[in-house]
C-alpha positions in Angstrom: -10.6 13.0 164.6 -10.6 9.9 166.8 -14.2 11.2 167.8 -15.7 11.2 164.0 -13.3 8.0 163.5 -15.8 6.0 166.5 -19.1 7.6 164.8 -18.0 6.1 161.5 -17.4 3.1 163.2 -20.0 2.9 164.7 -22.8 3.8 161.4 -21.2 1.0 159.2 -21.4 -1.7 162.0 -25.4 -0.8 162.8 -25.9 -0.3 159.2 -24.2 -3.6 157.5 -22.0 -4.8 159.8 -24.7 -6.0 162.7 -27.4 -5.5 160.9 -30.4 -5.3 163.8 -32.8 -7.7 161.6 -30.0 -9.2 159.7 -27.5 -10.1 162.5 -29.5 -9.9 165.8 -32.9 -11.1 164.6 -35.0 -8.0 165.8 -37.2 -6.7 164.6 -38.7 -9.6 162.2 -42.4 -8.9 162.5 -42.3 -5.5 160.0 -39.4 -7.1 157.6 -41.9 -10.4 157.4 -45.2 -8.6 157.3 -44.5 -5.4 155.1 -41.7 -6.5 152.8 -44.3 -7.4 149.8 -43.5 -4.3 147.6 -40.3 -2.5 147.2 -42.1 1.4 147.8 -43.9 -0.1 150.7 -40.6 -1.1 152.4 -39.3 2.1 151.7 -41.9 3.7 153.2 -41.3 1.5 156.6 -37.6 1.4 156.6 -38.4 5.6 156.6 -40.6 5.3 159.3 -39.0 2.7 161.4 -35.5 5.3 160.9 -37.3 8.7 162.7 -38.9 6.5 165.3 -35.5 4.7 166.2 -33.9 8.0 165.9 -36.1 10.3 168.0 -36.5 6.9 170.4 -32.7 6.9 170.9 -32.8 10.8 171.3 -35.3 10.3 174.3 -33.7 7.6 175.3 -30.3 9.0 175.8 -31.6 12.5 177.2 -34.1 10.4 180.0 -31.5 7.9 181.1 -28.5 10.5 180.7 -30.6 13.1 182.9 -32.9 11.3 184.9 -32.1 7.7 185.7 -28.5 7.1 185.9 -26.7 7.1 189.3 -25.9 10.6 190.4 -28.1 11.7 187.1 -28.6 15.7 187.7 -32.3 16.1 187.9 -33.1 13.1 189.6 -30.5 13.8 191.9 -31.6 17.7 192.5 -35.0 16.4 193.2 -34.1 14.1 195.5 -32.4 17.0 197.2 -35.2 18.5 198.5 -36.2 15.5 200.7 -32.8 14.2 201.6 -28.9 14.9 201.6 -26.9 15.7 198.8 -24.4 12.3 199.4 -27.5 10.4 199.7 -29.4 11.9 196.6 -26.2 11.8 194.6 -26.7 7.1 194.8 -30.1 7.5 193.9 -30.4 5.1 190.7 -34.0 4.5 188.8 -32.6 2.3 185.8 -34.9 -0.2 186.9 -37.4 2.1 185.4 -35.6 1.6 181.8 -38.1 -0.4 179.8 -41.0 1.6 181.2 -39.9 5.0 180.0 -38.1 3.5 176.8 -41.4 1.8 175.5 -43.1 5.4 176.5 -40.3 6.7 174.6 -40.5 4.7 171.5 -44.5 5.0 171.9 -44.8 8.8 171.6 -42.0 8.6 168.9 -44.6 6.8 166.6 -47.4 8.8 167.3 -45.2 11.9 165.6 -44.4 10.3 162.5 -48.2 8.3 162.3 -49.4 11.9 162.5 -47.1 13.3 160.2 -47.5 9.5 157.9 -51.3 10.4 157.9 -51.0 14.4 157.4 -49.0 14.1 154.0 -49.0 10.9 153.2 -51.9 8.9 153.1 -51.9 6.7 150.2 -48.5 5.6 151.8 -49.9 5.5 155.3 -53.6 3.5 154.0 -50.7 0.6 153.0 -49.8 0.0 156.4 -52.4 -0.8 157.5 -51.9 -2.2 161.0 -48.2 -2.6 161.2 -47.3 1.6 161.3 -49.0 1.6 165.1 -46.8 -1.8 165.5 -43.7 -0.1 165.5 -44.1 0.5 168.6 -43.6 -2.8 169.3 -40.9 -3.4 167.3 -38.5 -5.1 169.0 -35.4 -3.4 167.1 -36.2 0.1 168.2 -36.3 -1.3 171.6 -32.7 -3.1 171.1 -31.2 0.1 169.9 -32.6 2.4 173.1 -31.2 -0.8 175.1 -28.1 -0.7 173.2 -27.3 2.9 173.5 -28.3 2.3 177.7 -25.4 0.0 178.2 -23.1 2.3 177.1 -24.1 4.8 179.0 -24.3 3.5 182.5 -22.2 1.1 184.4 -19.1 2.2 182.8 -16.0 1.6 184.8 -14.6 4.7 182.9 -17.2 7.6 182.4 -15.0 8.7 179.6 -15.8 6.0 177.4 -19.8 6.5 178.1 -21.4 7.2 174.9 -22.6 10.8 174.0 -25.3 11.9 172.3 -23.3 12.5 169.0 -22.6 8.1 169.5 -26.4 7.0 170.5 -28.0 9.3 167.4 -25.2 7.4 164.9 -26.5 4.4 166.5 -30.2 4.9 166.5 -30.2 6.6 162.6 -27.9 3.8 160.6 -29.8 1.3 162.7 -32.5 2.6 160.6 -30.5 2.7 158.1 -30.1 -1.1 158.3 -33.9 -1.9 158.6 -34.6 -0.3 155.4 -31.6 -2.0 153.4 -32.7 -5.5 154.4 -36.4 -5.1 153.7 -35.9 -3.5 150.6 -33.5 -6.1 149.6 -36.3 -8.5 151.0 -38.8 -6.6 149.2 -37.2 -6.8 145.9 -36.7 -10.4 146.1 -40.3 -11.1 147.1 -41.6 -9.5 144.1 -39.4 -11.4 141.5 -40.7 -14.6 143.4 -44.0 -13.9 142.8 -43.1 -15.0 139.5 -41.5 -17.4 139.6 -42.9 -21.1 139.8 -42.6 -21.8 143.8 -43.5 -25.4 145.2 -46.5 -25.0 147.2 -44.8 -26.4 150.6 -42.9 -23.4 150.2 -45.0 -20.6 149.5 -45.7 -17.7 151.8 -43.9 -17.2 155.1 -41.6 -20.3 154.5 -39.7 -19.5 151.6 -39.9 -15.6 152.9 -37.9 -17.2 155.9 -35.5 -19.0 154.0 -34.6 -15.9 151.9 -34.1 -14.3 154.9 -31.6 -16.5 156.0 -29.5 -16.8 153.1 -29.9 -12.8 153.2 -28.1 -13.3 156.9 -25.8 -15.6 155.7 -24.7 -13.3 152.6 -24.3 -10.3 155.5 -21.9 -12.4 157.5 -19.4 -11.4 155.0 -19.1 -8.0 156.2 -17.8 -9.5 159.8 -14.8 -8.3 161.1 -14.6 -5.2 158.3 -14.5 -2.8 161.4 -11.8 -4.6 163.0 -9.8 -4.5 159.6 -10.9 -0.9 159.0 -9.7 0.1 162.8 -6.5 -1.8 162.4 -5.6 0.2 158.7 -6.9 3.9 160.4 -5.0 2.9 163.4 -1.8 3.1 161.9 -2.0 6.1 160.2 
């Protein structure tokens, strides 16, 4: 119970709570750049959700297995050319970026490929910015997000699992594609209306955008109150 209790926690605070864009201010190129038309912005927030999941997937699996201290196959590979104490300290998380942006890199190339295969009215309206998710900055946060609590954990029992990073990674997502359709929606009702001209474009997309972070900081501290009701059950 306590285990679904932290995944529940953990969805509504990458979903609404700190939303990536919304809260941490990643991932601003896309929710700038493709936020024109409500099906568009669908259509990314859906592709910017597989990539950050299947990135975070990788990401967990590659650092869990491979680049940790003590990680198992790093460490039986380095068994073969020294001892087992010694290969047991070997640490390669200063290889993280490399093999997350690899990660997040091969992710997109699935779902352009699948984008393109059955999609491709939707994936002709992209343009330029579906090969840009890989380098969106918010799929990046989350694989770094889900690295820190997995290594350098005083307690190995509070490391996250996979069941934690995939919660992470998907309502991450999840939380892209709420605030550039709300940014979407908004964008197209200004396009009628009567905007002065010192505003128009990117500066009054920014100032929505604020306000739109503003409005989100309402939902601060509803895990803490949600954890202190549960708590006392």
């Amino acid at each position: 119970m306590e285990y679904l209790f932290d995944i529940f926690l953990i969805s509504i605070s990458a979903a609404l709570i700190n939303n990536f864009v919304l809260y941490y201010f990643v991932g601003i190129c896309p929710f700038i750049g493709v936020s024109r038309q409500v099906s568009m912005a669908v259509g990314m927030g859906s592709a910017v959700t597989a990539v950050m999941t299947f990135a975070v997937f990788l990401s967990w699996t590659i650092t869990t297995l491979i680049l940790t201290p003590g990680a198992p196959l790093s460490a039986w590979v380095a068994g073969w050319f020294m001892s087992p104490e010694k290969a047991r300290t070997i640490d390669l998380t200063i290889m993280t970026y490399i093999v997350y942006i690899f990660s997040i890199a091969s992710a997109v190339q699935f779902v352009e490929m699948y984008v393109r295969r059955f999609y491709p009215p939707l994936y002709k309206s992209f343009g330029v910015f579906l090969p840009l998710i890989t380098t969106n900055c918010a799929i990046l946060f989350a694989c770094l997000t889900v690295m820190s609590n997995v290594v350098g954990k005083a307690n190995p029992a509070e490391a996250w699992d996979l069941g934690r990073s995939l919660a992470l990674g998907f309502f991450g997502g999840v939380g892209f594609t709420i605030a550039i359709v709300i940014m979407a929606g908004i964008r197209e009702e200004l396009d009628l209306c009567d905007v002065p001209k010192p505003f128009q474009g990117a500066a009054i997309t920014l100032i929505v955008g604020g306000i739109l972070a503003m409005a989100f900081m309402g939902f601060n501290g509803v895990d803490t109150g949600i954890r202190s009701a549960l708590g006392g059950l």
